[in-house]
C-alpha positions, 0 to 999 in steps of 0.5 A, a space after each residue: 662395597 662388594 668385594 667378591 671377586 665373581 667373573 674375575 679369572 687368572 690363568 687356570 681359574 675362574 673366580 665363582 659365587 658358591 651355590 647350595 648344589 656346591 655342597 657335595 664338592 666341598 664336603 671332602 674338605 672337612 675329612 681331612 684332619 685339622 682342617 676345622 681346626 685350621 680354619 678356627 671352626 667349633 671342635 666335636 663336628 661331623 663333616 657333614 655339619 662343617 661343611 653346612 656351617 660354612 654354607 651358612 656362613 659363606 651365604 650370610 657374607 654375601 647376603 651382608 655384603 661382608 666380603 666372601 670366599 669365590 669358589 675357584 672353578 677350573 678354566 679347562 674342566 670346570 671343576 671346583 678346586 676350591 674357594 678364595 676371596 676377600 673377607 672382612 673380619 675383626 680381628 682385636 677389635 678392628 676391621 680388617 680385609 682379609 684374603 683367605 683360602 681353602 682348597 680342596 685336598 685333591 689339588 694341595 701342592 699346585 699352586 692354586 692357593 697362591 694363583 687365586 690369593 694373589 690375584 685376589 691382593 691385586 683386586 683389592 689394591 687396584 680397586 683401593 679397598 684398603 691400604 692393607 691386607 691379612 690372612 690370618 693362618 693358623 701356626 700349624 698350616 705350614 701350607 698356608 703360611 706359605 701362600 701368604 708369604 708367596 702373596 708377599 705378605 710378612 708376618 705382623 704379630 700372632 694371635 693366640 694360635 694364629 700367626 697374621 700376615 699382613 702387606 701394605 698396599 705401599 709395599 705392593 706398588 714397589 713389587 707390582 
């Protein structure tokens, strides 16, 4: 199954594949403190070598067909606010399709984050990918956890230090 969401759009964003020129745009992520941290990457990096170890992992994704983060590209200017998608992780074993986000400091506090996870949770229930979804939010991004409570999700048990969100797609036709 193919669950990048490329061509899709909301009201101001278009969903996009990330390419090699993206690297300069997303390299300012991983300047900002905790974000490696956040997104469970090996301590002790420069930015520089985070930010090519996501390259690396985002183009294994696609390459496997293993889900992956769109870049959110803006409607009006073009340019990249961050990335999202959906992604198949294990997690304690299993296989879970998990919506996960970044966005980049410039644009916290907007509610792209939100905008781009949700339509990512309609994607995934109205293509019937799975009958439930996650993110998976480490307990100190305060701001991530409320973008998956705002996506409808509760919390369904923490691992380690991470606490997992999770919402049925049962629970997503009530509200939808």
């Amino acid at each position: 199954m193919n669950y990048l969401l490329t061509g899709e759009i909301t009201e101001r964003i278009i969903f996009r594949l990330l390419k090699d020129s993206d690297f300069d745009s997303w390299l300012p992520l991983f300047y900002e403190e905790n974000v490696a941290k956040f997104l469970n990457m090996p301590p002790n990096k420069t930015p520089k070598e985070y930010c090519e170890l996501w390259f690396e992992k985002a183009m294994n994704r696609y390459k496997n067909n293993l889900g992956g983060l769109n870049v959110l590209e803006d409607r009006n200017t073009g340019k990249m606010l961050g990335q999202c998608g959906l992604l198949i992780q294990e997690i304690e074993g299993k296989e879970r399709l998990e919506i996960g986000y970044s966005i980049l400091p410039e644009y916290w506090g907007k509610g792209y984050a939100s905008e781009a996870a949700i339509k990512c949770k309609d994607f995934a229930f109205e293509n019937s990918f799975t009958e439930n979804l996650v993110s998976n939010v480490h307990i100190d991004n305060k701001g991530s956890e409320i973008v998956a409570l705002r996506n409808g999700m509760k919390l369904e048990k923490r691992i380690d230090d991470f606490n997992l969100f999770a919402i049925d797609k049962h629970d997503w036709k009530i509200t939808y």
